[in-house]
N, C-alpha and C positions, 0 to 999 in steps of 0.2 A: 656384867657377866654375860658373857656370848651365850645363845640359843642353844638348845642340846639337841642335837643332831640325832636322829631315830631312823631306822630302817626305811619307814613310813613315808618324812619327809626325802627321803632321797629316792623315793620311787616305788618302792617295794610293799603292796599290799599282803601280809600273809597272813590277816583274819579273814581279807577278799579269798583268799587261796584254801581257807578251812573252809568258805563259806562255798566254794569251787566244787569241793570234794561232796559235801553236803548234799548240795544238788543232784549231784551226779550219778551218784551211789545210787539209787534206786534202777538207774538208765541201764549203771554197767551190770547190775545184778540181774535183767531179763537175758544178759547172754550167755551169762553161766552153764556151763557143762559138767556134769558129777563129779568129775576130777578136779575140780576149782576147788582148793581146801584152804582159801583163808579170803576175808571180803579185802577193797581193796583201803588204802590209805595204808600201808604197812612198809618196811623198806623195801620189801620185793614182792612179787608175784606168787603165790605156792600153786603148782599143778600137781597133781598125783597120774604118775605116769600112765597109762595100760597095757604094762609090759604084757599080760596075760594073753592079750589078744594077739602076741605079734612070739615069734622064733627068732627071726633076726631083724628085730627092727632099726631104721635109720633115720636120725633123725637130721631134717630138710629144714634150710630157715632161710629168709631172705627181706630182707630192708628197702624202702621206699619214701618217696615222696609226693607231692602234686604235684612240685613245680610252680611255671608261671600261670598256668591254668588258676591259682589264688588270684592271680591280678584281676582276675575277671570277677572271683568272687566279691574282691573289696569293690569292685565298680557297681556291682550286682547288690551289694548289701546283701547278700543271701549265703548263707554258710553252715546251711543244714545238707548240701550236698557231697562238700570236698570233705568229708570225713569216708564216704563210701569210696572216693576215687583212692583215697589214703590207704583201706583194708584192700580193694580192689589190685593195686598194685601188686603189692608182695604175695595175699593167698592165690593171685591166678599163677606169679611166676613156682609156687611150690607145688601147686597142685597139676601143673602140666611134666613133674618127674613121676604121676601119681601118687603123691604125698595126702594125705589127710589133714589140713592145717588144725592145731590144737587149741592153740590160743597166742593173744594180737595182743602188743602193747604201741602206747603212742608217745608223741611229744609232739608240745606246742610250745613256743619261743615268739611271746610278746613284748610289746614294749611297754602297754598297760593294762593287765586283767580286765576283759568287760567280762559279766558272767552271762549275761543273757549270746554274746555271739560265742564267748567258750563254751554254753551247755547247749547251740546250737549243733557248733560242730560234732561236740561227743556224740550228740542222737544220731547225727551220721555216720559218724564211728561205729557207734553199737546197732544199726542198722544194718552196715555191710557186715559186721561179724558174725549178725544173726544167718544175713543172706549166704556166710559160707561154711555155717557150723562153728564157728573157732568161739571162743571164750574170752574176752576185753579184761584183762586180768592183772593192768595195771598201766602206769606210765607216767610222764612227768611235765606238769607245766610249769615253766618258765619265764617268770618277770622282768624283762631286762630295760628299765628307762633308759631311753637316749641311744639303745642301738637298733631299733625296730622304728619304723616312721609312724604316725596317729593313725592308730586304723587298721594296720598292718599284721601280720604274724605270720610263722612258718609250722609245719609240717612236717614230720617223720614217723614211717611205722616199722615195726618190727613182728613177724609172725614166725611162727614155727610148726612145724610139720611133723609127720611119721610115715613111713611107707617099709613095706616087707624089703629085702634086701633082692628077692629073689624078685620082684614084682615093679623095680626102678624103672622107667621111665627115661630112655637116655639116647633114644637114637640110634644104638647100634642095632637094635635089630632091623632096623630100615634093609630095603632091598629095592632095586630094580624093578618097576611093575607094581608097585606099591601105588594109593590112589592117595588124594589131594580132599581132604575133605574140609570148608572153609565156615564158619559160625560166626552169622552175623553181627556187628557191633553196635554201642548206642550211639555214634557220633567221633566224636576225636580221643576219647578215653582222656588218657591226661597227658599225653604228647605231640608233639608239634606246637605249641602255645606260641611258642616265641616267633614263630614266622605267621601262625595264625593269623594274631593280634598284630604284627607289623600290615599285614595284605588289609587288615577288616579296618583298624584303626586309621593306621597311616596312610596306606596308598588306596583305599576308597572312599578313607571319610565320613563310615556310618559310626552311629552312635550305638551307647548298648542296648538301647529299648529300640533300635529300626527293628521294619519290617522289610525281608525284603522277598522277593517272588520266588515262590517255590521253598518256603521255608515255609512250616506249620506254625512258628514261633518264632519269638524275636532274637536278635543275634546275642544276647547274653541269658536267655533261656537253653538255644541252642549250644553254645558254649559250653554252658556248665550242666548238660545232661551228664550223668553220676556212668561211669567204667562200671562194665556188664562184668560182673563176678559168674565164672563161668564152673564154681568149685563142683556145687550139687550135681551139673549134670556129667562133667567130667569123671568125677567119684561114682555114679549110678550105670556110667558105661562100660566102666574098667572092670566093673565085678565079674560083666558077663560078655567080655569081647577083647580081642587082645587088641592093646593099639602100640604099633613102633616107634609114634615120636608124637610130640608135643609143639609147639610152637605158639607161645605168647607175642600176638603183635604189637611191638610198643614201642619206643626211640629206635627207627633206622627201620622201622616199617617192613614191609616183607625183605625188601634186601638183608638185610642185615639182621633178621631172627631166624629165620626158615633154614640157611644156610647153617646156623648155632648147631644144630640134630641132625647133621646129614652124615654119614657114615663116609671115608677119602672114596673116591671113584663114582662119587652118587650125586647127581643133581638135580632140583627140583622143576620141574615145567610147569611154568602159571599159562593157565589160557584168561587171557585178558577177556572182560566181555561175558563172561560165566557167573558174574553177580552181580547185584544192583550198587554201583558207588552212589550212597548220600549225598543226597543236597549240599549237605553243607563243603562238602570237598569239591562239587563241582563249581560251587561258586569259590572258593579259596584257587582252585585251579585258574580258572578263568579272569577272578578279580586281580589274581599275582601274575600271570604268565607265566607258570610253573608247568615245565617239562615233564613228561610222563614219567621218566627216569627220577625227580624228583619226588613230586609225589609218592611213588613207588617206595623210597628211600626214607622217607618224614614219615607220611601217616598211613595209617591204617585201610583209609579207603574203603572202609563197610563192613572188612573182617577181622575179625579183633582173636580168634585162636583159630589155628589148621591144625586138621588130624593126619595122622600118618597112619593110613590103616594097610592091611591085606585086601587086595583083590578079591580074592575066593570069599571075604567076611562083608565088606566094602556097603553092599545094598544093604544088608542086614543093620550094618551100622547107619547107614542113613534111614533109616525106618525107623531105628528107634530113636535117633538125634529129634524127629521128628512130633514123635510121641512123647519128645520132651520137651515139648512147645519151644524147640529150637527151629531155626532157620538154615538148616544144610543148603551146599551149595557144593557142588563138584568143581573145583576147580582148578586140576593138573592133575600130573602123577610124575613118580620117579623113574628118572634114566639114568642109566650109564654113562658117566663124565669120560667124554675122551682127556682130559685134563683137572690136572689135584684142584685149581682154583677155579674152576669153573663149575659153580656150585649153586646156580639158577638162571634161570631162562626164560623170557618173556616169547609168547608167542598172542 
């Protein structure tokens, strides 16, 4: 009589996966917010809204991932960090329409449940949720033998927001004479990986535990520094200062986010040289042969969100950036576009 075939034997641990949840629950229960009105293991998530606090409120959500920046983590064997780069993604892209993120759910899609590097990652997880207010309020892991390689797993988050209808965050109030205010970052956040690692791996040759000069840390510590969740201080400026635009710097780097908020006839002027670029890009610069315009385009290069403020408010808002143990940096203001597609400017 043939063997009898079990979920089990064909790959699929789901006592591993009660025993997942077990673990877990106490992790996701320190991020809870008063509105979390059921624990999690349930089929969904329950939030209880606060409509109270809002007239017309709207609500913001936005989905993310790490990327190949995991590749570095399985190299790294460390994976108590890409859960913060995971919340980091989507509460920065909500909270720069000034959205309030409410609460984060996740997914992970392995090939074999370990539970000590899944209840790794989740502390990471419920780390950056803590770091941006929001509530860990559910999500789903994924056992999949034979489609994930040994070792391996992926990543996705999903957050949601609230913001006044009247208090959105969208770039058109931008104007002309408008200043550039630029908030330093921790490193690469989580984009650029794939050229990163071709330049550090490929075409240099170092390994993850090198040291190399002018780095504090070795080149997969520098790596996997965790995406500066920028929600707390973005949230504590809007109360008392009006800001015109937002801009998350993430894939396509200033080119291609700065321009996202610019009102037709309005373009942004970067004065080059106005902040300090990290270590780590000037060696990725250097080690690849990567043109400024590249750079430029890929990463972030030290500043990871720019404000759009008013002139007349401009100083004020840098004092308090400051007092938020941020790192302000002045770097550009808006002009008048002689042309609809000419919507930044390197000086």
């Amino acid at each position: 009589m043939p063997r009898k075939i079990t979920y089990k034997s064909a790959g699929v641990d789901i006592e591993a996966g009660n025993k997942f949840v077990d673990l877990i629950r106490p992790i996701v229960r320190r991020t809870f917010r008063p509105e979390v009105a059921a624990d999690i293991g349930g089929f969904g998530g329950l939030f209880s809204f606060p409509s109270k606090k809002f007239k017309e409120p709207v609500l913001v959500s936005s989905t993310d991932g790490v990327g190949t920046k995991l590749r570095v983590a399985f190299m790294m064997n460390k994976h108590d960090t890409v859960g913060i780069d995971l919340v980091a993604m989507s509460v920065n892209d909500i909270v720069v329409q000034g959205a309030e993120p409410l609460f984060f759910l996740d997914y992970l899609g392995t090939g074999k449940l370990s539970l000590d590097v899944s209840t790794q990652i989740v502390k990471g997880v419920a780390r950056g949720c803590r770091e941006a207010g929001c509530a860990l309020i559910g999500g789903e892991t994924a056992e999949m033998p034979s489609f994930y390689q040994k070792g391996e797993y992926d990543l996705a988050g999903f957050a949601v927001g609230v913001v006044e209808r009247k208090k959105i965050i969208d770039g058109s109030a931008i104007r002309p004479g408008d200043r550039l205010i630029g908030l330093s970052s921790n490193g690469l956040h989580s984009n650029g990986y794939s050229l990163a690692r071709k330049i550090i791996f490929e075409h240099m040759g170092l390994k993850i535990h090198s040291r190399v000069k002018g780095l504090r840390r070795s080149i997969g510590q520098e790596l996997l520094a965790p995406t500066r969740i920028y929600v707390k201080t973005v949230l504590a400026l809007i109360r008392d200062f009006p800001i015109h635009g937002i801009a998350h710097i993430t894939g396509g780097g200033f080119t291609d986010n700065i321009p996202r908020i610019l009102p037709p006839n309005c373009k942004a002027v970067i004065h080059r040289g106005t902040w300090p670029v990290l270590p780590i890009f000037q060696l990725l610069q250097k080690g690849g042969n990567i043109g400024e315009e590249e750079m430029l385009r890929t990463f972030n290069n030290g500043i990871g969100l720019v404000l759009v403020v008013p002139p007349q408010k401009a100083g004020q808002i840098y004092e308090r950036l400051k007092k938020l143990n941020e790192k302000p940096y002045w770097i550009g203001e808006v002009k008048e576009s002689g042309r609809r597609d000419q919507t930044i400017e390197y000086r």
